[in-house]
N, CA, C and O atoms as CSV, one atom per row, in Angstrom:
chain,resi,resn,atom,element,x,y,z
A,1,UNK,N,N,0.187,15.180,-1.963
A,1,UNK,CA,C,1.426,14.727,-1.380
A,1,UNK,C,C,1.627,13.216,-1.571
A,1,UNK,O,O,2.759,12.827,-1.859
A,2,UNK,N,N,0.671,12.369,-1.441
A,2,UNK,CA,C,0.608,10.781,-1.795
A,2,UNK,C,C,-0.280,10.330,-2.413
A,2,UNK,O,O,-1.383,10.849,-2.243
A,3,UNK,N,N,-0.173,9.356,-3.233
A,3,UNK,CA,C,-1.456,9.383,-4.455
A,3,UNK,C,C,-1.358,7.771,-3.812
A,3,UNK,O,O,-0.326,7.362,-3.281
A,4,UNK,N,N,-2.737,6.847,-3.964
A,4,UNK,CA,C,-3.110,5.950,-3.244
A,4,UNK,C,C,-3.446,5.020,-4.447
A,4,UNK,O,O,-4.028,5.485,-5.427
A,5,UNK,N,N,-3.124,3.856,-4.389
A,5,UNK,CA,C,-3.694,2.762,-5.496
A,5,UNK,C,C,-4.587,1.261,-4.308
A,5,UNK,O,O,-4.474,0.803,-3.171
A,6,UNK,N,N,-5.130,1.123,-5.124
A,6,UNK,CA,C,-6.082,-0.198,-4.941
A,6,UNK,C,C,-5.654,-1.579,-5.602
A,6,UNK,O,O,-6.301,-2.095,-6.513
A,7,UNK,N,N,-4.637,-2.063,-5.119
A,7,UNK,CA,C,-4.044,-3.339,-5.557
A,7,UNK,C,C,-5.145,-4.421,-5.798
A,7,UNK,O,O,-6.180,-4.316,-5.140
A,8,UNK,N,N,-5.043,-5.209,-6.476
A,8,UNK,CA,C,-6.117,-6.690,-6.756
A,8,UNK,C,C,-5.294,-7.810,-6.870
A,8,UNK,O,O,-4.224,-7.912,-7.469
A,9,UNK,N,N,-5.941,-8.674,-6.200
A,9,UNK,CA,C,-5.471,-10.487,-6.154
A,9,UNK,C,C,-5.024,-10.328,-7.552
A,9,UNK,O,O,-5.585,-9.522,-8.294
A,10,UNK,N,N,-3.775,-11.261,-8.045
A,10,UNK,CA,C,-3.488,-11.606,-8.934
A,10,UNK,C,C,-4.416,-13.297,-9.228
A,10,UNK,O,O,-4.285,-14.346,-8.596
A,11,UNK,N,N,-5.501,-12.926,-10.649
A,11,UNK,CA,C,-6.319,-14.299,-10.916
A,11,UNK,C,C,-5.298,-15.728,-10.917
A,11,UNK,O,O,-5.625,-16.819,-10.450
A,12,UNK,N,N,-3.643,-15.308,-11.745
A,12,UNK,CA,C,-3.305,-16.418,-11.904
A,12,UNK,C,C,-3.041,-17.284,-10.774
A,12,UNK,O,O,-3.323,-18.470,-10.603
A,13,UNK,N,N,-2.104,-15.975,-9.624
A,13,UNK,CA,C,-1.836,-16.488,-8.598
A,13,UNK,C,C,-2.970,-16.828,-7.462
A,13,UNK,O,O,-2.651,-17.681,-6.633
A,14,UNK,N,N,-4.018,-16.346,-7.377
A,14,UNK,CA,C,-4.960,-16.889,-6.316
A,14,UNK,C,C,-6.245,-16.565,-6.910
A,14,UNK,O,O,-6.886,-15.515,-6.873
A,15,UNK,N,N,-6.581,-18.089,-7.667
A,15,UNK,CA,C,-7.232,-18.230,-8.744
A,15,UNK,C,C,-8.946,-18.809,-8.080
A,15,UNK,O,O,-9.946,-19.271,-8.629
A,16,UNK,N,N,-8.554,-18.454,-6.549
A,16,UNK,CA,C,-9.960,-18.580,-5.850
A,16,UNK,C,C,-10.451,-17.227,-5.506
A,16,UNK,O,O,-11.504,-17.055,-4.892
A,17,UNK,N,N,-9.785,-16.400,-5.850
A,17,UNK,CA,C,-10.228,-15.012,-5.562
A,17,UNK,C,C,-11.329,-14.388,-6.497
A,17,UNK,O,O,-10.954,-14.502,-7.664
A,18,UNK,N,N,-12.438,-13.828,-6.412
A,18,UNK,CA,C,-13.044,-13.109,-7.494
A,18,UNK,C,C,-12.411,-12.028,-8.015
A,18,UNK,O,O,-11.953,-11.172,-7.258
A,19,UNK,N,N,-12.305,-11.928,-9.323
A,19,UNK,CA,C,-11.473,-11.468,-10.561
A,19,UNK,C,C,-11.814,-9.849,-9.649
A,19,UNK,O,O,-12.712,-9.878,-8.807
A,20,UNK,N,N,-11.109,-8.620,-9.871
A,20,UNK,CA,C,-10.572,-7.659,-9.152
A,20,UNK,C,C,-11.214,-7.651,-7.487
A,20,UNK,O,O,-11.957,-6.777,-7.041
A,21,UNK,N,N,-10.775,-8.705,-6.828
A,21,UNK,CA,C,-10.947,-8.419,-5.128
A,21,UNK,C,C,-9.854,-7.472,-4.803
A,21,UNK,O,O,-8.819,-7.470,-5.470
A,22,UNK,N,N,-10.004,-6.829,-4.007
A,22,UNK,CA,C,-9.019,-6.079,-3.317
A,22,UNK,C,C,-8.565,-6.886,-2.386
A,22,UNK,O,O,-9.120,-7.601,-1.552
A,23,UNK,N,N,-7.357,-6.642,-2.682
A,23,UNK,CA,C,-6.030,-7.401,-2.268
A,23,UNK,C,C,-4.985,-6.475,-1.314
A,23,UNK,O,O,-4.094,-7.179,-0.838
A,24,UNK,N,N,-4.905,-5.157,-0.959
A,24,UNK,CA,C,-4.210,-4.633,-0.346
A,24,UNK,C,C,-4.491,-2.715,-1.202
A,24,UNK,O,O,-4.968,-2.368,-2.283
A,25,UNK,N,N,-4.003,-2.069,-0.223
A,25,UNK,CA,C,-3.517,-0.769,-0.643
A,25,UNK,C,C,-2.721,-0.304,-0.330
A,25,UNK,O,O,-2.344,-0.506,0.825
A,26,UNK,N,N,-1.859,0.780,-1.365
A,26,UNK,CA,C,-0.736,1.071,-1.928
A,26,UNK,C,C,-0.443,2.301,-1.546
A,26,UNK,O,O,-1.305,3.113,-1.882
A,27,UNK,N,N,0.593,2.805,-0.879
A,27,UNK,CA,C,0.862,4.268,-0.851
A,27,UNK,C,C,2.097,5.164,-1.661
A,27,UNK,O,O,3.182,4.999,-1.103
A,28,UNK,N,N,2.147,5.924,-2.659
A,28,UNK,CA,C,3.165,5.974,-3.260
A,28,UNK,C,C,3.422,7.821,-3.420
A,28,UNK,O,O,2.787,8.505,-4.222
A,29,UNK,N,N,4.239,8.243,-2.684
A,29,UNK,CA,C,5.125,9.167,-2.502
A,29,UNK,C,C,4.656,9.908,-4.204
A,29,UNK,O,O,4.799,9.170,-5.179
A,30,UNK,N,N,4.129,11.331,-4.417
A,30,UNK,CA,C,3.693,11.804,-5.674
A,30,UNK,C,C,5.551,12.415,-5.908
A,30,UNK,O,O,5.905,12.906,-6.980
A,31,UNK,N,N,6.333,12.286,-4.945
A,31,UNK,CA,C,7.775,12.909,-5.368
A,31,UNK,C,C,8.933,11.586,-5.714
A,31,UNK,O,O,10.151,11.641,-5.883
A,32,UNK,N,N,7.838,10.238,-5.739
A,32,UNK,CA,C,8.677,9.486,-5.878
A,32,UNK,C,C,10.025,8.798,-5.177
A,32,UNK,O,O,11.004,8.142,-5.534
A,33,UNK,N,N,9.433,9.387,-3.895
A,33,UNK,CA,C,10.939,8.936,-3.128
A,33,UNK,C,C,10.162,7.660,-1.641
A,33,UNK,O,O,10.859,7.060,-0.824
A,34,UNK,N,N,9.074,7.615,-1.706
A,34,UNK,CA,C,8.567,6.219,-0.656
A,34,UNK,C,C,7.576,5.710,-1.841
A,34,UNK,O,O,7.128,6.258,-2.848
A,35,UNK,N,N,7.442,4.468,-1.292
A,35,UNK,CA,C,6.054,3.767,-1.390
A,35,UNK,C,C,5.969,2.198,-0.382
A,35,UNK,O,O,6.709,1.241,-0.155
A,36,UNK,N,N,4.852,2.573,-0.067
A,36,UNK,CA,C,4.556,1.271,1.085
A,36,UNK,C,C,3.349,0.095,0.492
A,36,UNK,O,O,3.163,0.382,-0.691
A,37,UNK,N,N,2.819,-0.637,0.732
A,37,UNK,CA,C,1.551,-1.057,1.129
A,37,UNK,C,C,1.435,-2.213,2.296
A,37,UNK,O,O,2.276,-2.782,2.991
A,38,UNK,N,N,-0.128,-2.304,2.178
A,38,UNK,CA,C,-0.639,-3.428,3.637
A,38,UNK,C,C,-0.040,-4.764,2.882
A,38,UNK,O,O,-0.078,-4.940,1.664
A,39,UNK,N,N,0.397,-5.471,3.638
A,39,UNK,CA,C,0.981,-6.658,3.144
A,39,UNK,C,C,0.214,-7.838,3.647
A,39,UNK,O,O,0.352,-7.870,4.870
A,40,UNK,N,N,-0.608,-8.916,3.185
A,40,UNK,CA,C,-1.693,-9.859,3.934
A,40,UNK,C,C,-0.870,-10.624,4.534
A,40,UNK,O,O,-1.044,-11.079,5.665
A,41,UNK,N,N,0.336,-10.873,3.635
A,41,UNK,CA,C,1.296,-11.605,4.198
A,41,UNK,C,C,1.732,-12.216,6.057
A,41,UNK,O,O,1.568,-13.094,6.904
A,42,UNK,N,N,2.443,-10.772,5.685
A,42,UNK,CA,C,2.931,-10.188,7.016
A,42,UNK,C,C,1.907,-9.264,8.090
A,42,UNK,O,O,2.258,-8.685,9.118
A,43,UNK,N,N,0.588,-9.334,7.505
A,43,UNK,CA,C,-0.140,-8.165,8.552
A,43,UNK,C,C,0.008,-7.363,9.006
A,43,UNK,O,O,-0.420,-7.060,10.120
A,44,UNK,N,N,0.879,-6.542,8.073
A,44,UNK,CA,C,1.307,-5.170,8.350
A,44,UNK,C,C,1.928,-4.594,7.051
A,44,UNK,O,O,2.225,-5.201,6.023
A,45,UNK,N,N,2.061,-3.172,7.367
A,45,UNK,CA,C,2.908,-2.244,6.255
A,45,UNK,C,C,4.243,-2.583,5.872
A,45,UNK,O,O,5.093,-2.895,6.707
A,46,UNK,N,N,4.377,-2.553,5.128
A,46,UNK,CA,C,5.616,-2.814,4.138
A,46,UNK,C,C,6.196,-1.528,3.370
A,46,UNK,O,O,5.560,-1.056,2.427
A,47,UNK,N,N,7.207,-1.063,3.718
A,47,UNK,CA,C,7.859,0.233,3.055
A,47,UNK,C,C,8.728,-0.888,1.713
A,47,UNK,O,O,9.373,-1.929,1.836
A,48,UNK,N,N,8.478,-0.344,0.914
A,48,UNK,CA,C,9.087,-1.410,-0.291
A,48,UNK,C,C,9.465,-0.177,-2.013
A,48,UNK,O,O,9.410,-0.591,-3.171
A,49,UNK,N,N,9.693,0.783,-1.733
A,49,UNK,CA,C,9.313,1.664,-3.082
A,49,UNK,C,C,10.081,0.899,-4.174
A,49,UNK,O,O,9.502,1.079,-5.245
A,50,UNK,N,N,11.271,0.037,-4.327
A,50,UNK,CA,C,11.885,-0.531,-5.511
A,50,UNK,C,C,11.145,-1.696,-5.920
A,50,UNK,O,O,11.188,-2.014,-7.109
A,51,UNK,N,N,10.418,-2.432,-5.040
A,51,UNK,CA,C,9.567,-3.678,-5.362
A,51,UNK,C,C,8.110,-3.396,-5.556
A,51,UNK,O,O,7.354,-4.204,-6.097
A,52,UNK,N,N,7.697,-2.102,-5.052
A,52,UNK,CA,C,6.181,-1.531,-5.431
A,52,UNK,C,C,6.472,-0.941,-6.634
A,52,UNK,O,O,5.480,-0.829,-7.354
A,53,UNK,N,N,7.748,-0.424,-7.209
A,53,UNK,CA,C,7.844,0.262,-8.586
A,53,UNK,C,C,8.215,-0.858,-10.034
A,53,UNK,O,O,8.128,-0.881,-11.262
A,54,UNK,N,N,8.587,-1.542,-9.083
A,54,UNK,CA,C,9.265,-2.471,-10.404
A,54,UNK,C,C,7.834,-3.332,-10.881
A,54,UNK,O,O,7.608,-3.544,-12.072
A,55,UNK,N,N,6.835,-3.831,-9.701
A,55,UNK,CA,C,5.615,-4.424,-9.786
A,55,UNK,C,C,4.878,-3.434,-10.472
A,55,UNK,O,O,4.555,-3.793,-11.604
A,56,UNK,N,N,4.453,-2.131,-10.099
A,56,UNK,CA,C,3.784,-1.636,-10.950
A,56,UNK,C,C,4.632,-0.997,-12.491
A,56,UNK,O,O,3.831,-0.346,-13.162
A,57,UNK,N,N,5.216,-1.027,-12.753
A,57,UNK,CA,C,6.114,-1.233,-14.116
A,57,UNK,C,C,5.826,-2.518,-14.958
A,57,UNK,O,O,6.271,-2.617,-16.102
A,58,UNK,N,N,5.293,-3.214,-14.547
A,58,UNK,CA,C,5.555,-4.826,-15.576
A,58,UNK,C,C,3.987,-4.724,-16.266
A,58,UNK,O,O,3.014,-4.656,-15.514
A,59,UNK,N,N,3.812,-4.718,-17.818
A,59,UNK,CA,C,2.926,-4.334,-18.187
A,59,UNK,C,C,1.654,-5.528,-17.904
A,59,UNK,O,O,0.540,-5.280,-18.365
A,60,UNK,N,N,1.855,-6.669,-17.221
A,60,UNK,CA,C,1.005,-7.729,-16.927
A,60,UNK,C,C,0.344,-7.392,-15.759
A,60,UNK,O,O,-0.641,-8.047,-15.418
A,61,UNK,N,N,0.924,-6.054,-14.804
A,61,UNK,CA,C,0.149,-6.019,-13.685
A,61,UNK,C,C,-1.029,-5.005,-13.668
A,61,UNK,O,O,-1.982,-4.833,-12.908
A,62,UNK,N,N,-0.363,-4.087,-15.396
A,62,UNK,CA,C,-1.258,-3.141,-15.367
A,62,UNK,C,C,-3.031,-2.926,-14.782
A,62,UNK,O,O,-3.600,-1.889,-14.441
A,63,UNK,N,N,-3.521,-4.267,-14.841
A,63,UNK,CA,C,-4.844,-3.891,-14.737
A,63,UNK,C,C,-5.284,-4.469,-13.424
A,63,UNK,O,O,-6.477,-4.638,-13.176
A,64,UNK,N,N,-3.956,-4.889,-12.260
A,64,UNK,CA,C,-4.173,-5.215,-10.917
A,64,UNK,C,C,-4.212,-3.920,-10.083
A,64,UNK,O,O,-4.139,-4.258,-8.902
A,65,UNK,N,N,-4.292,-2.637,-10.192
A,65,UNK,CA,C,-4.558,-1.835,-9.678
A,65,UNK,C,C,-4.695,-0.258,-9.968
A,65,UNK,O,O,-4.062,0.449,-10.752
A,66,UNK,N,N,-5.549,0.000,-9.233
A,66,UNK,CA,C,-6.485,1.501,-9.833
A,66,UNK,C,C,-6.104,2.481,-8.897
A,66,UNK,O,O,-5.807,2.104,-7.763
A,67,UNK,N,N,-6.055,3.875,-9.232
A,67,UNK,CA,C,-5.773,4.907,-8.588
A,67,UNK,C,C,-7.051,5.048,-7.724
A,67,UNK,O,O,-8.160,4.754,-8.170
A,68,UNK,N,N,-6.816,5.582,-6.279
A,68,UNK,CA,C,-7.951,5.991,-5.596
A,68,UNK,C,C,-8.271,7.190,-4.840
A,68,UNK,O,O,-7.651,8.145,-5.308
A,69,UNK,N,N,-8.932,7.478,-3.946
A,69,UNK,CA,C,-8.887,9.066,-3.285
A,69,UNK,C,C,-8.657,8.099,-2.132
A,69,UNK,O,O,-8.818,6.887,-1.988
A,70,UNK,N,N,-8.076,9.416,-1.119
A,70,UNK,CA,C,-7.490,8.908,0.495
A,70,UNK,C,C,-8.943,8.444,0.989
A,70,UNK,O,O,-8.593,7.312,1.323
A,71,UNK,N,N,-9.886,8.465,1.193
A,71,UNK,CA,C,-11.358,8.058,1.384
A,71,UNK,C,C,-11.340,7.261,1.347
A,71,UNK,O,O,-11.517,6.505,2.302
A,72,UNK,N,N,-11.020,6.816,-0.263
A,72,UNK,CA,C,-11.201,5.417,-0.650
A,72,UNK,C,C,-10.531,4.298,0.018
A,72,UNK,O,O,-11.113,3.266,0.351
A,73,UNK,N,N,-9.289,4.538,0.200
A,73,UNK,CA,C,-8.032,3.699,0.737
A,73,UNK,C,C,-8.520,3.664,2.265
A,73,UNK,O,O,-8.647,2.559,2.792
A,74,UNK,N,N,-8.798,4.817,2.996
A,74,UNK,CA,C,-9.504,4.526,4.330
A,74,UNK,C,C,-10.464,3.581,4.653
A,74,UNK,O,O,-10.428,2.974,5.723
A,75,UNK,N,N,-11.567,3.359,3.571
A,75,UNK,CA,C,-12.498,2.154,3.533
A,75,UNK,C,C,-11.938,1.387,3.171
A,75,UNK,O,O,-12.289,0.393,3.806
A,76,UNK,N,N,-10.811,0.994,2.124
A,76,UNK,CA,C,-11.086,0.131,1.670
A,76,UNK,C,C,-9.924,-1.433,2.312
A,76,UNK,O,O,-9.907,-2.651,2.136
A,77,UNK,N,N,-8.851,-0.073,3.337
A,77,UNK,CA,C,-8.131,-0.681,4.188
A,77,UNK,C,C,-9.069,-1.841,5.771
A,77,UNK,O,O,-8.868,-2.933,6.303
A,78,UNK,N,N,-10.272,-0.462,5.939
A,78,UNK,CA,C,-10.746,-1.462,6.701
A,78,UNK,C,C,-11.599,-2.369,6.295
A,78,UNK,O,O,-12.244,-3.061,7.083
A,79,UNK,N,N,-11.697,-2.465,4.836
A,79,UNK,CA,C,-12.589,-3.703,4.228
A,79,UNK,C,C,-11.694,-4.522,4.388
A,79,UNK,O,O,-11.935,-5.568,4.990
A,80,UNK,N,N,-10.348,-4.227,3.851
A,80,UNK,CA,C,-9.530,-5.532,3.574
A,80,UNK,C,C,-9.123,-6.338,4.362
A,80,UNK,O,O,-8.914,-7.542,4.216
A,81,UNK,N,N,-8.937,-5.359,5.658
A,81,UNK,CA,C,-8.691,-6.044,7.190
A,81,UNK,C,C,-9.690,-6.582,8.466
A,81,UNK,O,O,-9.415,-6.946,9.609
A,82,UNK,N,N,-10.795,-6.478,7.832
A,82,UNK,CA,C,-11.762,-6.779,8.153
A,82,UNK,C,C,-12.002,-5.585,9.743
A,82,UNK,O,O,-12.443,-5.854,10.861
A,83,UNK,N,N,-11.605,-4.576,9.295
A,83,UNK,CA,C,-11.698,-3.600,10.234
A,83,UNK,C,C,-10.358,-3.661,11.339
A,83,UNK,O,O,-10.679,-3.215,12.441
A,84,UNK,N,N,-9.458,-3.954,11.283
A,84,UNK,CA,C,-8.373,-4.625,12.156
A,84,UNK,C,C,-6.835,-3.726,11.789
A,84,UNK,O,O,-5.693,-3.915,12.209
A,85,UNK,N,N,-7.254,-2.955,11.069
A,85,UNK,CA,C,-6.036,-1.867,10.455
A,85,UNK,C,C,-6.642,-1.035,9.638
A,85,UNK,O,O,-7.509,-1.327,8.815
A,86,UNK,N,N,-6.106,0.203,9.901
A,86,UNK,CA,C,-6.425,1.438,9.021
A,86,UNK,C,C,-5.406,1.921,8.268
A,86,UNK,O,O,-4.294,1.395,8.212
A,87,UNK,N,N,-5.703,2.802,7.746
A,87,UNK,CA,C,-4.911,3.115,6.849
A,87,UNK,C,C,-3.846,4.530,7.789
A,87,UNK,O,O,-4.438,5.478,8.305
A,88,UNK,N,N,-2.278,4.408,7.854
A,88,UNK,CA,C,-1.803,5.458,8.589
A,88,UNK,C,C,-2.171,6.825,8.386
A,88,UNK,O,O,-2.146,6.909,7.158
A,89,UNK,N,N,-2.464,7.830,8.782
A,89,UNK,CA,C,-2.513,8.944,8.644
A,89,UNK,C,C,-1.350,9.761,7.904
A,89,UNK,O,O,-0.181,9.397,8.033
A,90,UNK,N,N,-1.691,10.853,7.140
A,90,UNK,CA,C,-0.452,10.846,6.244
A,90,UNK,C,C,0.882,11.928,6.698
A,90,UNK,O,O,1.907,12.174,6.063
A,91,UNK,N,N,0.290,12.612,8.454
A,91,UNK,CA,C,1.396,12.468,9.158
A,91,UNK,C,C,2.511,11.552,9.054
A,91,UNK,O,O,3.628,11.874,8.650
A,92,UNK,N,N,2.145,10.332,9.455
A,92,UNK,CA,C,2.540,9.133,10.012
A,92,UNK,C,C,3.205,8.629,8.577
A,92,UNK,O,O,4.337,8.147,8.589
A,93,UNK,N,N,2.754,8.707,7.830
A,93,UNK,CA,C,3.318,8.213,6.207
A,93,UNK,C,C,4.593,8.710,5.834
A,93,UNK,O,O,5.627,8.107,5.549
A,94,UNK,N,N,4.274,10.173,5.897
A,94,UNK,CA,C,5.609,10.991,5.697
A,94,UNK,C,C,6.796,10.880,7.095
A,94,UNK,O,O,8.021,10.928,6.979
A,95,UNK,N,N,6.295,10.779,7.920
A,95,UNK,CA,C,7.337,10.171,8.817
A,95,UNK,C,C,8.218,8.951,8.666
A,95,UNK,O,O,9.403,8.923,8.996
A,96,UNK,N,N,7.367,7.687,8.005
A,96,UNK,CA,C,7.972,6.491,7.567
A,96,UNK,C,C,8.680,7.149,6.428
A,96,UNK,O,O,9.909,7.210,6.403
A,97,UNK,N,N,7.993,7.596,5.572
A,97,UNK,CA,C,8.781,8.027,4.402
A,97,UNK,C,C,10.261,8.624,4.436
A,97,UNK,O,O,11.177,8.488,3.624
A,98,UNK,N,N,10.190,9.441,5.832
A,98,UNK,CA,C,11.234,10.497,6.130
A,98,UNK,C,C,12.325,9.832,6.198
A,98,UNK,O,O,13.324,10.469,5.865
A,99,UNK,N,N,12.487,8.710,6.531
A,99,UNK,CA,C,13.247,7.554,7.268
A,99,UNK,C,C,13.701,6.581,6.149
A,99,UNK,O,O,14.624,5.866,6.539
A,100,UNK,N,N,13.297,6.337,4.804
A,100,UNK,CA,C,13.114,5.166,4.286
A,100,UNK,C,C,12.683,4.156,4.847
A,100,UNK,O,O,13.526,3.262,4.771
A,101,UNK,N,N,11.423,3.721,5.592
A,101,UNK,CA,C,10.981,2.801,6.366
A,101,UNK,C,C,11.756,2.235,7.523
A,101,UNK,O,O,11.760,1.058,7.881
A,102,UNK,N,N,12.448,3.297,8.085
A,102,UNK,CA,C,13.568,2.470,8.764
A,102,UNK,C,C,13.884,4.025,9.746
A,102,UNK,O,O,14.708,4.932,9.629
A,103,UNK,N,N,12.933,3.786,10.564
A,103,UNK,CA,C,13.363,5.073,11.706
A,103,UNK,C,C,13.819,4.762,12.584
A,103,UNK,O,O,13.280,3.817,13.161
A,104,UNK,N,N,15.268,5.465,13.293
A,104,UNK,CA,C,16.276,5.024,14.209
A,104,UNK,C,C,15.127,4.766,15.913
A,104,UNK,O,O,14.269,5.540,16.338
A,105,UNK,N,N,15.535,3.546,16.455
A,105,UNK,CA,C,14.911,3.089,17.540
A,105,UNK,C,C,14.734,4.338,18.473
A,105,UNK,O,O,13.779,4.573,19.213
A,106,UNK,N,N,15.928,5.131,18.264
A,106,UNK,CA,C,15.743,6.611,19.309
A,106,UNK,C,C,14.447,7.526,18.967
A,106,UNK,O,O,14.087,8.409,19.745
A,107,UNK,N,N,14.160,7.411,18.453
A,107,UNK,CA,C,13.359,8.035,17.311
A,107,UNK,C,C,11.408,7.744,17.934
A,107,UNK,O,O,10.495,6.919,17.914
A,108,UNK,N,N,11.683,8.772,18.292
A,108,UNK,CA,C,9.591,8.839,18.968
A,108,UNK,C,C,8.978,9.668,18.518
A,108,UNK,O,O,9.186,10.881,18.501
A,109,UNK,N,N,7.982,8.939,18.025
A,109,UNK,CA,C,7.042,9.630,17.151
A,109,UNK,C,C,5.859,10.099,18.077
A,109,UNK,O,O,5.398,9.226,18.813
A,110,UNK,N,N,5.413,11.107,18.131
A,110,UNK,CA,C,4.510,12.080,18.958
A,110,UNK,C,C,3.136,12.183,17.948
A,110,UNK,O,O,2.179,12.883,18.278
């Protein structure tokens, strides 16, 4: 139902990072209609599927990130967060998804 990628620091842009650190993970809808990831930024999820597609489209990013198993993305979310966020459950995914990242305030999730 969602296939999971392992994003990496870009070297040019954060050129103190060791060459593939994990940098965030990626959630991307296998029907093509969501994709999110953890954002370091903002410290939190980011529903973004036109800016996660257009990024992974540009053939320079090709080798910033690898396909993974949901396992993987479970560890590797709490590596990245230093244990401080997990990765949503994929209940919870397809719910954001359901919505385009944008579920009406009435709207309670059980």
């Amino acid at each position: 139902m969602f296939a999971y990628y392992l994003r990496y620091f870009n070297p040019r842009l954060s050129p103190r990072q060791s060459e593939r650190t994990p940098a965030s993970v990626m959630v991307l809808s296998q029907e093509g209609l969501g994709a999110m990831l953890w954002s370091r930024r903002q410290q939190g999820w980011v529903y973004d599927p036109v800016g996660i597609g257009r990024w992974m489209a540009k053939p320079e990013n090709e080798n910033l990130y690898d396909p993974i198993s949901l396992a993987e993305a479970e560890t590797r979310m709490r590596e990245i967060t230093d244990g401080r966020e997990g990765l949503p459950d994929e209940a919870t995914i397809e719910w954001i998804f359901q919505w385009d990242g944008n579920p009406p305030q009435s709207e309670v999730w059980e």
